[in-house]
C-alpha positions, 0 to 999 in steps of 0.5 A: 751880735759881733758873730753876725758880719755883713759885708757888700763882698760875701755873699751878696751883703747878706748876714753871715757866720763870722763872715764866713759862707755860711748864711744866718738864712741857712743856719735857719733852715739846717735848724728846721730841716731837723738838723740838731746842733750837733749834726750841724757842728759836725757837718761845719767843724768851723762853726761854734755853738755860739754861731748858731745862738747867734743866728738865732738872736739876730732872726729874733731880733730882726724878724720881729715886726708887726703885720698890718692888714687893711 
């Protein structure tokens, strides 16, 4: 998870590539907007393969809590 930065100063503290600009939120939804990892590796020639695992392993991780209705 060291690929995954969050800092108070790059984008408002949220989790990020690197600390780069590039949200792990956003990372997300390129993935399901249909955008393969290669598109995304082309369009973001900065990024790695091992970014978008990474954003991946950190949504399982931190999205993965029970839902209590009354």
């Amino acid at each position: 998870m060291d690929r995954i930065t969050i800092l108070p100063n790059v984008r408002g503290g949220r989790p990020t590539i690197r600390g780069m600009r590039i949200t792990v939120a956003e990372m997300l939804e390129m993935l399901g907007a249909g955008m393969s990892e290669a598109d995304i590796l082309e369009a973001f020639p900065y990024l790695e393969a091992d970014d978008i695992k990474a954003a991946l392993a950190y949504a399982a991780k931190h999205f993965d809590h029970p839902v209590v209705t009354a």
